[in-house]
MIPA-694583 format. One record per residue: residue in three letters; x, y, z of N, C-alpha, C, CB in turn. Coordinates in steps of 0.1 Angstrom, whole numbers, plus 5000, padded with zeros to 4 digits. Atoms other than C-alpha are relative to their C-alpha. Last residue first. Glycine has a CB too. Example, Ala and Ser with C-alpha at 12.3 -4.5 7.8 and 13.67 -1.06 7.14 Angstrom:
// residues 2
SER499149895000513749895071499250115008500450054986/ALA500949885000512349555078500950125000499050005012/
//
This chain:
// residues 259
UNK500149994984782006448628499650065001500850005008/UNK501150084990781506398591500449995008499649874999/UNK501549995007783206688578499049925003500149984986/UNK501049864989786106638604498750064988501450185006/UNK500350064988786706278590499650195009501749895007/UNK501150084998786906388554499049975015500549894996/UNK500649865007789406728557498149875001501150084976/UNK500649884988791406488578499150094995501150105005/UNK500150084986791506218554499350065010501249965006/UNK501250015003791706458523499449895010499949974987/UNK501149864999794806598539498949964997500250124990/UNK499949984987796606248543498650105005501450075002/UNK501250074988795406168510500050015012500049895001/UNK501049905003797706508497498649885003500250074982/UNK500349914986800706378517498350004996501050215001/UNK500949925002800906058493499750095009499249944996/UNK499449915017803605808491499250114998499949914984/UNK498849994998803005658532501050064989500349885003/UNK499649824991799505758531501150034999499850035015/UNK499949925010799005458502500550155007498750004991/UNK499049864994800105178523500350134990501749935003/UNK498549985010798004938501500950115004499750034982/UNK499450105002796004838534500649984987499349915003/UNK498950094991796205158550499949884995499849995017/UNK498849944999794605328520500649915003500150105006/UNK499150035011791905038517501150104999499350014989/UNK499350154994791005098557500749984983498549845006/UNK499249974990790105478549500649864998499450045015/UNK498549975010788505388517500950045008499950124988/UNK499950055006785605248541501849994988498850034998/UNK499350134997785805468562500649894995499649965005/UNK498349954998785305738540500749895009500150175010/UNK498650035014782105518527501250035006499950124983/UNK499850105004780705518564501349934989498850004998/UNK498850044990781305868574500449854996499550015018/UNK500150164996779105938543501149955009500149914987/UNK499750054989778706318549499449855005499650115008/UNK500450054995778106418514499549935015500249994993/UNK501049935003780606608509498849985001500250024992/UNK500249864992783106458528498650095002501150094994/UNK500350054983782406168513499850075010500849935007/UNK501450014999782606348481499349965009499649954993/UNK501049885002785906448487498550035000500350044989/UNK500449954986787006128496499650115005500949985008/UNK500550074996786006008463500250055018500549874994/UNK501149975005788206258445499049955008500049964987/UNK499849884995791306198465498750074999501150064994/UNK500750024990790705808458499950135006500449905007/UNK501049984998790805898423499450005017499449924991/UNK500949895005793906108422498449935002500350044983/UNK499449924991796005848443498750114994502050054997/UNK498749914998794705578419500050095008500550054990/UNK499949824998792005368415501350015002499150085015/UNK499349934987792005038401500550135000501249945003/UNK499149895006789404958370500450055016499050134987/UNK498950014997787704618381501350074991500049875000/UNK499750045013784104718364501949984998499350114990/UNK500250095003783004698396500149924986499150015005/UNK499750064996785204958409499349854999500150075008/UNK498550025005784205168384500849885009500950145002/UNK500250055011780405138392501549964998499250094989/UNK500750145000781105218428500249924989498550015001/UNK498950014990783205568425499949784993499450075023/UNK499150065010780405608397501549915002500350104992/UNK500650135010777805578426501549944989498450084987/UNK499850094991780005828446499849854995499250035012/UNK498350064995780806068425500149875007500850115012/UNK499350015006777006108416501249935001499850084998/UNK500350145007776406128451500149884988499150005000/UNK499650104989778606408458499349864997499450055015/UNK500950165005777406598427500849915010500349934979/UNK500050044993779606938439498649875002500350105007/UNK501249924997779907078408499349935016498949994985/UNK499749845006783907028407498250065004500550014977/UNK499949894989783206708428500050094998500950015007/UNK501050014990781106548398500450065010499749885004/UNK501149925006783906698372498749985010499649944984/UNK499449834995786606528393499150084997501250064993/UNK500250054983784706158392500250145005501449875008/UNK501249994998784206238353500150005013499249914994/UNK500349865009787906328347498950015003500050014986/UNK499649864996789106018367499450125000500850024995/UNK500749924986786905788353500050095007500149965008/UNK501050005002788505838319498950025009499949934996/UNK500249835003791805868331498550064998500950054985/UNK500249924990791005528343500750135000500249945009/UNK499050024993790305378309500350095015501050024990/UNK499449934995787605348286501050015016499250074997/UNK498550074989786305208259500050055010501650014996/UNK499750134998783105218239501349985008500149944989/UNK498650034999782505598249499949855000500750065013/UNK499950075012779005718244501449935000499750094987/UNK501650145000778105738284500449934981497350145000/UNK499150124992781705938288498749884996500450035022/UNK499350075004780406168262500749885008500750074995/UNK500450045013777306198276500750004992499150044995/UNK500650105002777906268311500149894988499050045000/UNK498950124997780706508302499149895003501250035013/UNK499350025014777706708283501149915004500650154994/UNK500850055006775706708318500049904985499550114999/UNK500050164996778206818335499349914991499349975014/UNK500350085005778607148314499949825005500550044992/UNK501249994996779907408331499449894995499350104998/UNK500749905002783207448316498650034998500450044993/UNK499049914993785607238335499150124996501650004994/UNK500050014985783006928330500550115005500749895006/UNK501049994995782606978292499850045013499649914998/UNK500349915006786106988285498650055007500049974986/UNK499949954989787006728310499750134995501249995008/UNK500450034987784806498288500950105007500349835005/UNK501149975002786606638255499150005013499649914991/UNK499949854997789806578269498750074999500950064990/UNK499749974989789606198277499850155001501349965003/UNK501049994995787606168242500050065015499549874998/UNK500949925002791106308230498549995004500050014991/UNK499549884996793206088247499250114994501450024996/UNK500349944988790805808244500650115006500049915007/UNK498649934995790805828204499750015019500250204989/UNK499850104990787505658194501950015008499649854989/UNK501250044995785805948175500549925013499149924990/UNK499949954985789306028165499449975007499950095003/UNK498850174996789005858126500450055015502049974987/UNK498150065003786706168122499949845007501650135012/UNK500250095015782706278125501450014993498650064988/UNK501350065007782406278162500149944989499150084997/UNK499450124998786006498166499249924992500349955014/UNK498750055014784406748142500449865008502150144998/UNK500450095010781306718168500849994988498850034997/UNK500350175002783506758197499249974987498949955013/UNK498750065002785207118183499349815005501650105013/UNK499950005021781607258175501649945002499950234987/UNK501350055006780807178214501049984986498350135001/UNK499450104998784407358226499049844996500450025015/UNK499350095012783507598209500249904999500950014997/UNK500550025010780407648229501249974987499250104999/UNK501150145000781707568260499550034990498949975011/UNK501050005013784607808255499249905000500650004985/UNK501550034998785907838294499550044989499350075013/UNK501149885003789107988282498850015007499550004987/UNK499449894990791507688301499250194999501950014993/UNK500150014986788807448286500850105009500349865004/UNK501750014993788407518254500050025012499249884999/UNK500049855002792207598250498750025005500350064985/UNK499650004991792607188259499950235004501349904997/UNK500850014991790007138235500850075012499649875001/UNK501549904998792007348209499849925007498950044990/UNK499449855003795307128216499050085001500650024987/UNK500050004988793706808222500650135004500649885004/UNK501450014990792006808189500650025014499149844999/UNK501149905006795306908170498949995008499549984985/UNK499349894992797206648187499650125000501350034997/UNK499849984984795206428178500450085007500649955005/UNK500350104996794506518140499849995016500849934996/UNK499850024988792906788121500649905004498950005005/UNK500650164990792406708086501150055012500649774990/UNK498750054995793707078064499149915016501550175003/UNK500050105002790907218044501649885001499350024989/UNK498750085007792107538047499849884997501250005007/UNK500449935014788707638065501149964988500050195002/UNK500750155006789707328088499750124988498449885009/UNK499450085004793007568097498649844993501249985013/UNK499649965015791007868098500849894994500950144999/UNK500850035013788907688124500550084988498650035002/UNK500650165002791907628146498949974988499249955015/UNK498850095014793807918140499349844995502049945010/UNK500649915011790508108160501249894988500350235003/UNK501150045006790807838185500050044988499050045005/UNK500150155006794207908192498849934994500249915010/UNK499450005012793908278191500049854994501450065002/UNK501049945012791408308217500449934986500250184998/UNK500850095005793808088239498850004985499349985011/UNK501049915008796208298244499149894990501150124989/UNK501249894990797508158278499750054984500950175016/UNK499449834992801308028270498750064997501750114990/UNK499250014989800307648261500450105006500949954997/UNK500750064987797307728242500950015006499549875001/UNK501049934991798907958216499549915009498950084993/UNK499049905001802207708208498850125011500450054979/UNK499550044985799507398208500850155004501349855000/UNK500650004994798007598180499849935017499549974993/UNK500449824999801107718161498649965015498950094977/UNK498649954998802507318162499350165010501150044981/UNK499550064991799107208150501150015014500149944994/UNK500949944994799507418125499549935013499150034991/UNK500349854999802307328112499250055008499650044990/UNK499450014994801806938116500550195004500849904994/UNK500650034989799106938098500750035014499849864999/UNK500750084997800807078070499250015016500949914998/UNK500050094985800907438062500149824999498450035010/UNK501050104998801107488020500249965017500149864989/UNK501049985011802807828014498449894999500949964987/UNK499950165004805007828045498550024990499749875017/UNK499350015010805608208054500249884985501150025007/UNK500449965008803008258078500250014982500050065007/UNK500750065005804407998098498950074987499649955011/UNK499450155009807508158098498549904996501249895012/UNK498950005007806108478113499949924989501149965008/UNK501149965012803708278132500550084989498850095005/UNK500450135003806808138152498850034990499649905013/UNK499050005011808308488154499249834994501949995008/UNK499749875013805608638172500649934986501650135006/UNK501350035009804808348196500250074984498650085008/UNK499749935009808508318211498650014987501449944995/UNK500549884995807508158243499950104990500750045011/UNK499349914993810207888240499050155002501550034992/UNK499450084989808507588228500850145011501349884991/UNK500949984990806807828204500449945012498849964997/UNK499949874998810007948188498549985010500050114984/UNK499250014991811207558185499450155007501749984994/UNK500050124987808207388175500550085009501049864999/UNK501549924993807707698144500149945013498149954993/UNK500449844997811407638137499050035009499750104987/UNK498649954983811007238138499850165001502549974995/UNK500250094984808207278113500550015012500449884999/UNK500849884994809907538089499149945014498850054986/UNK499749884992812207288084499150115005500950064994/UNK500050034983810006988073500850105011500849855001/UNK501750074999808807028033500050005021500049744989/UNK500550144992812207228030498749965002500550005012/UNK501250145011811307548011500249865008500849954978/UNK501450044989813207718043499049954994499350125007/UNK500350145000817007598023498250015008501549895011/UNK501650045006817507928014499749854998499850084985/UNK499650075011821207938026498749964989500649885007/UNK498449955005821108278049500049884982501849945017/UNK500649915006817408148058501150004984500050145010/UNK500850075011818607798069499550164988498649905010/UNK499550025009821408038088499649904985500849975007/UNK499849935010819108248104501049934990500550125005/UNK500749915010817207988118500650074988499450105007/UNK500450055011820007818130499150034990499749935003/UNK499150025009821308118146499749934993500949965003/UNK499949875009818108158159500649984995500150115001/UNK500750085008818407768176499350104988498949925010/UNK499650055017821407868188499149964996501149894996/UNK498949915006819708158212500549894989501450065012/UNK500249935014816607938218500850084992499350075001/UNK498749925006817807688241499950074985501449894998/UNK500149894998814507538254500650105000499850015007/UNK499149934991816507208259499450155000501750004995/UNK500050094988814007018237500850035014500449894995/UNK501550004992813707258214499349895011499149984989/UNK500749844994816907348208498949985010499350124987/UNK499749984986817606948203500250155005501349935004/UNK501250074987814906948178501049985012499249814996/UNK501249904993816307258160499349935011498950044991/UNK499349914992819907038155498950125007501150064990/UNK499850114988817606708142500650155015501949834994/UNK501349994994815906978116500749905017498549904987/UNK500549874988819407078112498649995002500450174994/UNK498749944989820906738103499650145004501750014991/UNK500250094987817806638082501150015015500149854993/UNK501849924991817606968062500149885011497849994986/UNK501050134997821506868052498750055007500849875011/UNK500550005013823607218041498349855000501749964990/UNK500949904988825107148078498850074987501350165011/UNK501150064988826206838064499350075007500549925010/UNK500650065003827907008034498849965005500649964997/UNK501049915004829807238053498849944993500650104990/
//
């Protein structure tokens, strides 16, 4: 009885709920941290909120989070992945600037959380006042979040704006290209796509399944029979058709656009 009395033994027992999506004992647990008034814990209420959004359970997870006197980061955070991930995006935002009104430091997961709400809403303007918090943080240089920021822009009209965070970006990695290469076919910037196709490849960053899918899109689009050829022969010589239906399709979808 003692060990179940332990906050660290049932925060461990909520994180395997919440990792199996097994919400029935993970109520029980709930009710029994109640039952014992152990929910002051600095870290139970945490798990809980993890576990009730992990499972779809929005209601109850705000609930509890409403109940926590000082949120951490982690709290809210939690609540705001919770609304993004199951479609109510409004809400996430809106938690989002009540949580800097609270004067509670954002971090990663937090930034990638609302952007990622940004973008499934189409909020291009929050999604603006959410890059310049990143901007003026210890994130600035975060490439999972610059990564999101950039498809932010791109998914919700804004090429222009994914330009210009990928242009201020000291690092970056081929998710990075990726995102911008997809955002040029999304508005159908064929040439665009194509140049950066170029640039990246001279800055010996290797494509992948997704970018060359991107690239043969634009070929298409453009009707460079040439380039598609081109990435034609590099397929077949890292036998990429042989793991990948979906280059197959962008092959054929290429070659009868230019013919």
């Amino acid at each position: 009885e003692a060990s179940l009395n332990d906050p660290r033994a049932l925060c461990f027992l909520l994180q395997c709920c919440t990792q199996t999506s097994n919400l029935s004992p993970g109520m029980e647990i709930h009710h029994f941290i109640l039952h014992n008034g152990l929910l002051s814990d600095a870290f139970l209420p945490n798990y809980i909120i993890r576990l009730y959004t992990r499972c779809g359970s929005l209601y109850e997870a705000h609930h509890v989070f409403r109940k926590i006197l000082y949120p951490t980061v982690f709290s809210w955070s939690a609540m705001i992945a919770g609304y993004t991930s199951h479609g109510q995006h409004d809400k996430a935002i809106k938690l989002y600037f009540g949580m800097r009104e609270a004067n509670v430091r954002p971090d990663g997961h937090t930034y990638v959380a609302v952007l990622t709400a940004c973008i499934n809403g189409l909020f291009l303007e929050q999604g603006k006042m959410v890059h310049t918090h990143v901007s003026s943080s210890s994130y600035k240089v975060d490439l999972y979040v610059n990564n999101t920021i950039i498809d932010m822009y791109a998914k919700c009209g804004s090429i222009d704006g994914a330009c210009d965070a990928f242009a201020a970006l000291p690092e970056r990695n081929l998710v990075t290209w990726n995102t911008l290469l997809a955002g040029f076919v999304q508005h159908k910037m064929w040439g665009e796509a194509a140049s950066h196709f170029l640039e990246m490849l001279s800055q010996v960053v290797i494509p992948n399944h997704f970018t060359i899918s991107c690239i043969l899109k634009a070929c298409a689009g453009k009707r460079d029979l040439e380039m598609g050829e081109k990435i034609h022969d590099e397929i077949q010589r890292q036998g990429l058709l042989q793991t990948n239906v979906v280059l197959g399709t962008s092959l054929l979808d290429m070659y009868a656009k230019c013919n």
